[in-house]
C-alpha positions in Angstrom: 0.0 0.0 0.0 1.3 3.4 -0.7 2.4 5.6 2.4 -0.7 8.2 3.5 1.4 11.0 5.1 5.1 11.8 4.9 6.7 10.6 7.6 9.8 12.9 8.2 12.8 12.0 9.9 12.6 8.3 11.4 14.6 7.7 14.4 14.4 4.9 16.6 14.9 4.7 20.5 17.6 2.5 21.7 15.2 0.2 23.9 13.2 0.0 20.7 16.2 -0.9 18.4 17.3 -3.7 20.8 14.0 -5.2 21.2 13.8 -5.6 17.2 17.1 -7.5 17.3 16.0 -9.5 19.6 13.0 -10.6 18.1 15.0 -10.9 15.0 13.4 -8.5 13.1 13.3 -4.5 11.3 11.3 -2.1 12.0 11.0 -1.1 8.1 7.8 -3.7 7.8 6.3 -1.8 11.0 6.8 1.8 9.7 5.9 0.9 6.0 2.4 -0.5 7.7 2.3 3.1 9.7 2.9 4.8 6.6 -0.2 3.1 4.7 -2.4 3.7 7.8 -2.2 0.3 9.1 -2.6 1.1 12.7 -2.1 -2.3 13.7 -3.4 -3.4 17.5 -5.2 0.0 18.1 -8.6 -0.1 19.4 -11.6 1.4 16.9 -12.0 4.6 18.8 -8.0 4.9 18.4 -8.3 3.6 14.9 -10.6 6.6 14.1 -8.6 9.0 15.8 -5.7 8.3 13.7 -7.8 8.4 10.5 -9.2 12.1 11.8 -5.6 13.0 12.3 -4.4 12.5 8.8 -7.1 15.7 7.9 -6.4 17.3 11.2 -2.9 16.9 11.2 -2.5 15.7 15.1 -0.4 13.0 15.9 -0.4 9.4 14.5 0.5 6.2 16.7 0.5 2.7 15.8 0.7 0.0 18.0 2.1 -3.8 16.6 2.7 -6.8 18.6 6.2 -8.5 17.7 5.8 -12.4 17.1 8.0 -12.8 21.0 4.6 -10.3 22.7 6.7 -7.3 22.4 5.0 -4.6 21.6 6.3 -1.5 19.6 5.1 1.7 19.1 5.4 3.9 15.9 4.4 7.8 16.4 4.7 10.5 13.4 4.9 13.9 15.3 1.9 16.3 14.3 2.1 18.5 11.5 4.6 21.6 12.5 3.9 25.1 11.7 6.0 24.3 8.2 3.0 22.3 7.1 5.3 19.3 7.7 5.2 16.4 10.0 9.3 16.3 11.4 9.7 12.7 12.5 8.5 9.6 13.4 10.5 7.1 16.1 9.6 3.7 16.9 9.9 3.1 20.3 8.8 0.8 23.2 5.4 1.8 25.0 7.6 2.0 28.3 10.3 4.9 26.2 7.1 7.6 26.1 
């Protein structure tokens, strides 16, 4: 699916970078899904919110579940006064 939003610069917290190792995987699948509004194990009122926030321009969070129960967030920062969005990290629930 093609990406929704632009996702600016993608960083990665260190917890978040050593959990994906572990679980022997990259977090390129995760974003790509964040990118095409696949908001993964968010709830339908979160689900909604998300799709209100690509019009609104708020923030966007995704939510996966790693195949060892880890669980990963991605967030995309809301749109700045540019008209841009500046980053997204992916980062463990636990690193907010």
């Amino acid at each position: 699916m093609p990406p929704r939003f632009a996702l600016g610069r993608l960083v990665a917290t260190p917890a978040a970078l050593s959990a994906l190792a572990k679980a022997k995987t990259s977090s390129l699948p995760l974003v790509a899904r964040h990118a095409a509004g696949d908001w993964g194990d968010l709830d339908d009122h979160d689900k909604a919110a998300n799709d209100d926030a690509l019009l609104s321009g708020a923030r966007l969070l995704s939510a996966y579940t790693l195949e060892n129960r880890t669980k990963v967030w991605v967030i995309t920062e809301a749109v700045g006064d540019d008209g841009q969005r500046a980053s997204t990290c992916v980062l463990l629930p636990e690193d907010y």
